[in-house]
N, C-alpha and C positions, 0 to 999 in steps of 0.2 A: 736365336733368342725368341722367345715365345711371345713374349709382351712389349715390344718398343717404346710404350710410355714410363717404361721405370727409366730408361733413359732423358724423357724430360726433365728441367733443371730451371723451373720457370721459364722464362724467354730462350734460353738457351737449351742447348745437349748436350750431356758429358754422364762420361762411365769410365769402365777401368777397360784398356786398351792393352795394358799388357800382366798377363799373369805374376801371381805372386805367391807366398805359401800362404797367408790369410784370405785371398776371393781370386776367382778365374777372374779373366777378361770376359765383358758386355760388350765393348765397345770392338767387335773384334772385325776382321775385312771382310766376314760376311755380313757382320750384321752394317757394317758402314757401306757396304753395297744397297741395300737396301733405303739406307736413308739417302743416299745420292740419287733411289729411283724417284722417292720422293721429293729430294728439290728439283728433281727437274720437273715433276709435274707441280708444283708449285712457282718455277720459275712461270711456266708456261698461261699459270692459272693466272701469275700479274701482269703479263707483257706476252704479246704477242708477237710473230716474225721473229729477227734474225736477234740473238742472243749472247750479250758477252757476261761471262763471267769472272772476277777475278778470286785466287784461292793463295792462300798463305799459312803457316805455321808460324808458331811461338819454336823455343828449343827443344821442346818434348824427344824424346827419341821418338818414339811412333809417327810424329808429325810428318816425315816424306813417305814413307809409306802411306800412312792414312789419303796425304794428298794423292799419291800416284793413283788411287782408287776412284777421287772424285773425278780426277783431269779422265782416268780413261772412259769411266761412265758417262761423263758429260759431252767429252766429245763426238762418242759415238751417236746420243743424242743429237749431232748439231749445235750445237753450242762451242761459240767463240771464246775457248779460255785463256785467260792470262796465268801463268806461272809465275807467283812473284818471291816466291821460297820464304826466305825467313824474314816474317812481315811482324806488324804488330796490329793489334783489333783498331784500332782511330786512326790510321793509314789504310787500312782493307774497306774501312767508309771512304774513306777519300779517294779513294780509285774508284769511286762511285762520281765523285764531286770533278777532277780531277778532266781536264779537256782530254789531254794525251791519252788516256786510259777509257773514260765514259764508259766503265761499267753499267749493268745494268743492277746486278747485284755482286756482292762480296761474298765469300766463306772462307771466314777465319778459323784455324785449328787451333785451338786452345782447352785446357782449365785453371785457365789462370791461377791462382798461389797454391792451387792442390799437389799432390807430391807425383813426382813424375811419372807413376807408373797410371797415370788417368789421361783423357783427353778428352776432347769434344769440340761440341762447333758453335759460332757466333756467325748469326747470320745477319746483311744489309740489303737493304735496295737504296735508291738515290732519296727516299726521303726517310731513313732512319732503319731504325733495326727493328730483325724482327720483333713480335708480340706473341703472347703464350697460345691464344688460339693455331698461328703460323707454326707453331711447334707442334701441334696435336695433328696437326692437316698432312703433316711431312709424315710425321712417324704412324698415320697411317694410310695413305697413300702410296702402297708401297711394292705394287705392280709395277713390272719390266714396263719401260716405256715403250714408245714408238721409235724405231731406229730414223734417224734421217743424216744427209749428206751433208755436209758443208760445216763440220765440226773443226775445229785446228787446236793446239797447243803451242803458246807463243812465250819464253822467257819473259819477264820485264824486270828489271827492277823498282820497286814501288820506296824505297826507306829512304832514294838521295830525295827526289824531287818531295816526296814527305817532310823531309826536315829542311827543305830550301824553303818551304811554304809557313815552316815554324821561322827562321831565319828571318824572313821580312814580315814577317806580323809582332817580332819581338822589337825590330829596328825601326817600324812605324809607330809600334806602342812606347819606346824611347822619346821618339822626336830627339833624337841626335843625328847630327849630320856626320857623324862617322860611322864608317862600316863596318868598323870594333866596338863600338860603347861598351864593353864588357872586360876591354882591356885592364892590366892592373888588378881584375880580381880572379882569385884564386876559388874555381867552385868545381866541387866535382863527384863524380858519378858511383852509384854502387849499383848495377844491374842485376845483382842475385844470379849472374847467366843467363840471365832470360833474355829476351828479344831487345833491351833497349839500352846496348852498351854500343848505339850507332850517337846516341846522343851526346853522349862526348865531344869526339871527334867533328860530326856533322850540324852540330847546331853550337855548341859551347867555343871550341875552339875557333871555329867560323866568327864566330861575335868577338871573339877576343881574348876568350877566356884562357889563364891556365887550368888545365885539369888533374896535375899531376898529383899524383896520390889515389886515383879513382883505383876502383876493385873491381872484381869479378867480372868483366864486360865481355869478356868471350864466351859464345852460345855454349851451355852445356847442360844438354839433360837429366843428366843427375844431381843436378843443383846440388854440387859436392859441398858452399859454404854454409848457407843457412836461406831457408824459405823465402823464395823471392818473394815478399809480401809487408806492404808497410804499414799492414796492422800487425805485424808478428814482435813482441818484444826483441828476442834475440837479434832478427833483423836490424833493428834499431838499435841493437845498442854495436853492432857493428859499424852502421855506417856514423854513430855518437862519435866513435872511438877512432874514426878513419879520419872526422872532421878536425878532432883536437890535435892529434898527431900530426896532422899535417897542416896545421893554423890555417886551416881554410875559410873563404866568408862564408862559404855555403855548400852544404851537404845534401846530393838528392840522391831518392830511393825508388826508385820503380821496381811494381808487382810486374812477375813473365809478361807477359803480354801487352803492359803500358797502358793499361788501363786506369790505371791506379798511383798514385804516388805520395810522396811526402817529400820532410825537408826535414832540416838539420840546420840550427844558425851558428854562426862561429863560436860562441856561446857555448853550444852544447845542447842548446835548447832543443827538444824535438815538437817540432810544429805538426802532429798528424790529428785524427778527431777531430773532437769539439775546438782547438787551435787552430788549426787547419782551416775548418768551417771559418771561424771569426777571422783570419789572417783576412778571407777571400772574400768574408760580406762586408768589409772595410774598404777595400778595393772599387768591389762597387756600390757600394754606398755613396762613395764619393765621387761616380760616371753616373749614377740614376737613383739619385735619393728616392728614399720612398720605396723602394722595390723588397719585393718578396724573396724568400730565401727558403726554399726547400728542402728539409732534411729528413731524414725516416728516425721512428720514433723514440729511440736512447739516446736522444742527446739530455747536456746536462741543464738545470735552468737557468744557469749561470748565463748561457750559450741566449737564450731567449731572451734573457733582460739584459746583454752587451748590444743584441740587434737593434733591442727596441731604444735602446740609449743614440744609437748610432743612426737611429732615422729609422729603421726598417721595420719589418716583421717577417720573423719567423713561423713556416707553418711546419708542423710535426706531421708525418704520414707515414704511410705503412714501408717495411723493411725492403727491399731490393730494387736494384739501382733501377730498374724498368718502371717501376711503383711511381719514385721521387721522379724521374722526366717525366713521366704522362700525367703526374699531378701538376709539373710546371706549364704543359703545353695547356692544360687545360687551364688552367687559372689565365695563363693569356689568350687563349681564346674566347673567354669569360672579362676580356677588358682587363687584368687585372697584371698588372705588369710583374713579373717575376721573372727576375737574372739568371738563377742558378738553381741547382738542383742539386743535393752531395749527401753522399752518408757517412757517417763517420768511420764507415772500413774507408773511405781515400775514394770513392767512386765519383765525380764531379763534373758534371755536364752546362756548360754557359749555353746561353739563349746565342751571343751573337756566334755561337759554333757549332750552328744546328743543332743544339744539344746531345752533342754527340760524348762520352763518355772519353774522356781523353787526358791520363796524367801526362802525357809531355804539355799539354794545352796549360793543365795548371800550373805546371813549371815555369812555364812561357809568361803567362799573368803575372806571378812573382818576381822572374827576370826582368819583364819593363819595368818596375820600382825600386830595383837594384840603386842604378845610377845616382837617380834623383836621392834617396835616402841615406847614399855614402856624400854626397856633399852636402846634404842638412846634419850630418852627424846623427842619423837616426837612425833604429836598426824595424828587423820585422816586428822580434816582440815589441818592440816600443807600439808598433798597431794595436797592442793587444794586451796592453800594459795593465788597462782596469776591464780584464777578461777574470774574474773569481775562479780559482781552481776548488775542487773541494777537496777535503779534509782525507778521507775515505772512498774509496770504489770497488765493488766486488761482483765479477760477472758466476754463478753458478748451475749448470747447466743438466736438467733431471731426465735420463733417459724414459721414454714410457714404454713400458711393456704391453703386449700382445699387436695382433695383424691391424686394431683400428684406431690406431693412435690417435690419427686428427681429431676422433668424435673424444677420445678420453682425456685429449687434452685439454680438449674445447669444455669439457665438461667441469676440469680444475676452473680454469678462468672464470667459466658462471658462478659459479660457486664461490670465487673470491669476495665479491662486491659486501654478500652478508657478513662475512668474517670481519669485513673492514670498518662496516658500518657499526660492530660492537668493541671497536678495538679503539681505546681513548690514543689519540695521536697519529692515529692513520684516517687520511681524506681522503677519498676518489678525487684524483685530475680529468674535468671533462673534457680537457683539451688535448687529445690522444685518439689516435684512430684505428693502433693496435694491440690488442692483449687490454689489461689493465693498469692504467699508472693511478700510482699511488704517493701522495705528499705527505712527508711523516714530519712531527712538531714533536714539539714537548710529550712526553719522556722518551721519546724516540732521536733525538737530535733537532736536525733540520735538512731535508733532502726527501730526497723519493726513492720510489724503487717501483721497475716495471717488470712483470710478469707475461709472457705471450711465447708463442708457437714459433721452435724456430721454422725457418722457410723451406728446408728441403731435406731435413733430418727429424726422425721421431723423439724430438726432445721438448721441456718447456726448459725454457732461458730467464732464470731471472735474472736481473742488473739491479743493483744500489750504489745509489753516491750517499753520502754525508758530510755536514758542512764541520761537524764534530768528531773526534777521534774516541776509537774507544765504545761509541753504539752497535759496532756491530754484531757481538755474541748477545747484544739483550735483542736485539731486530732479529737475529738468526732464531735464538731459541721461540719467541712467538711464532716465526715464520712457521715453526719447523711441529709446531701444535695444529697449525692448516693445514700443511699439507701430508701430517702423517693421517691423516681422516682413508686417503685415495692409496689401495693396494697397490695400483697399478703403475705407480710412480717410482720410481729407485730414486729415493735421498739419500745415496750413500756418498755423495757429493757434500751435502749440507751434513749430514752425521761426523763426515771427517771433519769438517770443517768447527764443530764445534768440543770434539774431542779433543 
């Protein structure tokens, strides 16, 4: 491969690992030889002397292969590695955190909710993951190292003592003096095959729980039921349908990798997004009044004014989960106390979990209010009971044509601001940090609609909610007078759309 940065993916790396009849493989074991050259000199570049690494996969098929490549590079390096097979990304941190283990850093093989034929790598050291410069430095740093002696490759397993460590943070977060408090209810698991059909058995069951009815829990890379991913509709209305069938209290979803998750309440109700978010600024609202609450910038306003109802505030910031933590680290290094970090795909990072990006963690947070909530007769929603949903929502997504997209895209969004300022019922939101949000009134409804760059495809993204039914072909066709102006945009998303 010529160019190694087409495989950056912000903080991450990921490409297509195995051929298909739409795109070869990028990600292929030469070209993952070379990025192995480069973590080791990057390993080298944070720590000096003697070296442990540990390395894991999601289900992918490619994932023992891809590993076999790093374990033999790295050892030959000198480097002490852990083999911990089929791990998940917020366990491959914790073999950092982790006495037994004391890693130095982590590499997790994943692409989380991508479709199987991709893969890539998540990389830790002991105080967090990497950052997008750390991704530029690796892919190109990419000279054969220095061979040196004293390399080894040692089994471990990393998912029991992972989910022993979820086990007692969930049974402290109770404050019940039994070793089941989970007894009696019925919650259970849909893994998509991904990496996190350990959580049944090793954490659910352990606490007490029945889990019978749970699906798809055995690793399989071809994710034969549907997209392990708990922003995916289909997703969701599986595990909807797993929860009712089986009058469960509780329904959870994890993305491959377990980075990500949602819920299901007995109900039917699906708690992911902007729900999701409010279930969790509730929770702590009520351990650290006052606290901030980090989200990237589609959420709905609805979501803003439940915060600020609830004590908090919301800050909006820019799109990808690396964004919303280092906007939280920073506000508290700034005095400014802020809990959580989350974006409405499911990605959710707490302060007191190093803010490490971890759906079984949010699972765990939900789980400690179980208890207490089935003996006040109260359920999730009921947290979330005067949470406004809107009326309307439509995400539309406009490919841009030719090799400079960023600058053509960037060029729409300048451009927006005039359009808005002559259009009776569209405001500028100054409280946004990416793209353009836009608050629409009278004769437009009531709601917004945001405009911005997605993050790692040549597309712009718009989102609209409405508090009203029925604005959306008069919002569409104005829209669709802006941005038929730019050649370089395909609205044949918005043209179907209003045909």
């Amino acid at each position: 491969m010529k160019n190694l940065l087409e495989l950056k993916n912000g903080s991450d790396i990921r490409g297509i690992a195995l051929d298909t009849a739409e795109a070869p493989a990028n990600l292929t074991p030469e070209t993952l030889q070379l990025i192995a050259f480069g973590l080791i000199h990057w390993f080298r570049k944070n720590k000096s002397g003697t070296l442990t690494v540990g390395i894991g996969h999601d289900s992918r098929l490619s994932g023992p292969q891809l590993s076999e490549i790093l374990k033999r590079e790295f050892s030959a390096a000198g480097i002490r590695v852990l083999d911990f097979g089929l791990a998940t990304t917020p366990a491959l941190f914790m073999a950092t955190q982790f006495s037994q283990f004391d890693c130095d850093f982590g590499v997790m093989l994943t692409a989380s909710h991508l479709p199987y034929y991709y893969n890539g790598l998540k990389l830790f050291s002991k105080t967090g993951g990497a950052e997008k410069e750390d991704i530029t430095f690796i892919l190109t740093h990419t000279q054969k190292p220095q061979a040196e002696t004293g390399g080894s490759i040692t089994f471990a397993d990393l998912l029991t003592p992972y989910a022993g460590d979820l086990v007692a943070k969930i049974r402290k977060g109770i404050h019940a003096p039994s070793e089941k408090p989970l007894s009696g209810m019925k919650i259970i698991v849909d893994a998509g095959n991904g990496a996190g059909g350990f959580f049944a058995k090793n954490v659910l069951e352990t606490l007490g729980a029945d889990t019978q009815g749970s699906q798809f829990l055995e690793p399989d890379g071809h994710f034969p039921n549907h997209i392990p991913n708990p922003d995916n509709p289909e997703a969701m209305a599986s595990i909807k349908a797993a929860v009712l069938e089986n009058h469960a209290d509780l329904g959870v979803i994890f993305d491959t990798d377990v980075d990500r998750s949602a819920v299901v309440t007995a109900s039917g109700e699906v708690l992911n997004r902007n729900s999701l978010i409010a279930v969790l600024s509730v929770i702590l609202l009520k351990e650290h009044p006052g606290t901030r609450i980090v989200t990237n910038s589609p959420t709905t306003d609805h979501l803003k004014n439940f915060i600020e109802r609830h004590g908090g505030k919301q800050v909006r910031y820019i799109s990808g989960y690396r964004n919303v933590i280092n906007k939280a680290i920073q506000l508290n290094q700034a005095g400014l106390d802020c809990q959580l970090a989350i974006e409405t795909s499911g990605h959710a990072a707490f302060k007191e979990n190093y803010f490490l990006d971890d759906g079984a963690y949010v699972i765990a947070k939900l789980l400690m209010l179980l208890p207490e909530l089935s003996k006040t007769g109260r359920t999730l929603e009921d947290l979330i009971a005067d949470l406004q949903q809107p009326a309307e929502t439509l995400e539309l997504r406009f490919k841009i044509k030719g090799a400079d997209y960023s600058k053509t895209g960037n060029q729409v969004i300048q451009a927006l601001p005039a359009f808005v300022a002559q259009t009776a019922g569209w405001q500028i939101d100054p409280e946004n940090e990416e793209g353009i949000r836009v608050s629409l009134s009278a004769p437009y409804g009531s709601g917004w609609f945001l405009l911005r760059m997605s993050l790692h495809e040549p597309l712009l993204v718009l989102q609209v909610e409405n508090d009203f039914s029925g604005i959306q072909p008069k919002f569409l066709q104005t829209f669709a007078s802006f941005i038929a102006d730019f050649t370089a945009i395909d609205n044949r998303s918005l043209t179907n759309k209003l045909s």
